[in-house]
C-alpha positions in Angstrom: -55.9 -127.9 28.6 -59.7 -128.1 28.8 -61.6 -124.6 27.5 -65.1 -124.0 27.4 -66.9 -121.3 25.0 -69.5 -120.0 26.6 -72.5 -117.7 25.6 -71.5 -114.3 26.6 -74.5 -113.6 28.1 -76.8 -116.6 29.3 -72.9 -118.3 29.9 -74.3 -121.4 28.8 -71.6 -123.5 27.4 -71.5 -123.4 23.0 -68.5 -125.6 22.9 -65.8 -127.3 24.9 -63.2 -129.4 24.7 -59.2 -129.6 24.7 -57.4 -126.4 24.0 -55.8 -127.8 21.0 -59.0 -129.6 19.5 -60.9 -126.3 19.3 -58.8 -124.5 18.3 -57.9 -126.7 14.6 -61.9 -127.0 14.6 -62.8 -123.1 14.6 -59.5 -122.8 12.2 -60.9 -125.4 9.7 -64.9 -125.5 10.2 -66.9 -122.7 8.1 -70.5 -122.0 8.8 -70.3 -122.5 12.3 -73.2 -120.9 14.9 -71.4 -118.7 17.0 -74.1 -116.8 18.2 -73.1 -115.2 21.3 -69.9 -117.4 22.1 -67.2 -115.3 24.0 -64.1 -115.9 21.5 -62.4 -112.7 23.2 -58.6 -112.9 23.1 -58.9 -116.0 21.2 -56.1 -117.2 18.6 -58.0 -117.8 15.5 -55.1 -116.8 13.0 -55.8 -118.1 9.5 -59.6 -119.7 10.5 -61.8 -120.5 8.2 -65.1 -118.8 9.2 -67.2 -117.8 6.0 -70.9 -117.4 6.3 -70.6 -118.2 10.5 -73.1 -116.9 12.5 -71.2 -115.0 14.7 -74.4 -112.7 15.7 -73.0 -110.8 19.6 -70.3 -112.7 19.9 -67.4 -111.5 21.6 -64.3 -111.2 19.8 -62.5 -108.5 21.3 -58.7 -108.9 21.4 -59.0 -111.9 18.9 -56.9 -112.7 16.6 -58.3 -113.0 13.7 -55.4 -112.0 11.5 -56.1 -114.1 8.1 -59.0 -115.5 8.6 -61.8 -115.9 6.4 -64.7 -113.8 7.1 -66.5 -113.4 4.3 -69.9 -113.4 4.6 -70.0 -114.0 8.5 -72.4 -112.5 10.2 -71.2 -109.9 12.6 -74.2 -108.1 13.9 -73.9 -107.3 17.1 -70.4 -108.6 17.7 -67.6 -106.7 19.6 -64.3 -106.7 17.6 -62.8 -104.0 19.8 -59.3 -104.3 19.5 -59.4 -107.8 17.9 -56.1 -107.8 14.7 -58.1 -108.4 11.3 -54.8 -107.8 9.4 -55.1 -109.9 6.5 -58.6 -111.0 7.2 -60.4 -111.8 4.4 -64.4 -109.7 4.4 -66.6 -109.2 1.8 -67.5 -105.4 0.3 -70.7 -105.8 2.1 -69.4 -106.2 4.9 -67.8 -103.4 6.0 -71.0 -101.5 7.4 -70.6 -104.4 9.9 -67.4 -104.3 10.9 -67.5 -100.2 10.9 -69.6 -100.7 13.7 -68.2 -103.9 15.3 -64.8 -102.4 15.4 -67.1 -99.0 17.1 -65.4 -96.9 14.9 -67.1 -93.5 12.8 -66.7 -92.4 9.5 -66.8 -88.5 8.8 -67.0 -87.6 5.5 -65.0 -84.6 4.7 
């Protein structure tokens, strides 16, 4: 099957290609520019994306259980609902993916 990622707001096309293809590529291919791509409900289980530039992309309902995240750049991204069980982030991180994941801390 054919996919296309697409920017999630000017919905030019990032990337396309067979199903399969893409999929072992954004499991295996670190530093990738992501910038914007809509990834949401995507299967990325175990990918390697450390130091991506995944700056607004959509990753809501991904599932990005294992994968290496460490040192991606998340600004901006939506990771509402997405499974990060197992994902792999750095401690500087975390401010990011407070906010991607839309969550609040209250200190007691």
């Amino acid at each position: 099957m054919k996919i296309e990622i697409k920017h999630r707001f000017t919905g030019t096309i990032i990337l396309e290609g067979e199903a399969e293809s893409l999929v072992v590529f954004l499991r295996q291919y670190c530093e990738a520019d992501l910038r914007g791509a809509d990834l949401s409900e995507a299967n990325l289980y175990g990918a390697d994306l450390h130091e991506a530039d995944l700056r607004a992309a959509n990753l809501s309902a991904a599932d990005l259980s294992e994968a290496d995240l460490s040192g991606a750049d998340l600004r901006g991204a939506d990771l509402h609902e997405a499974n990060l069980r197992g994902a792999k982030i750095r401690v500087t991180q975390q401010t990011e993916i407070i906010s991607a994941l839309h969550l609040q801390i209250i200190v007691d």
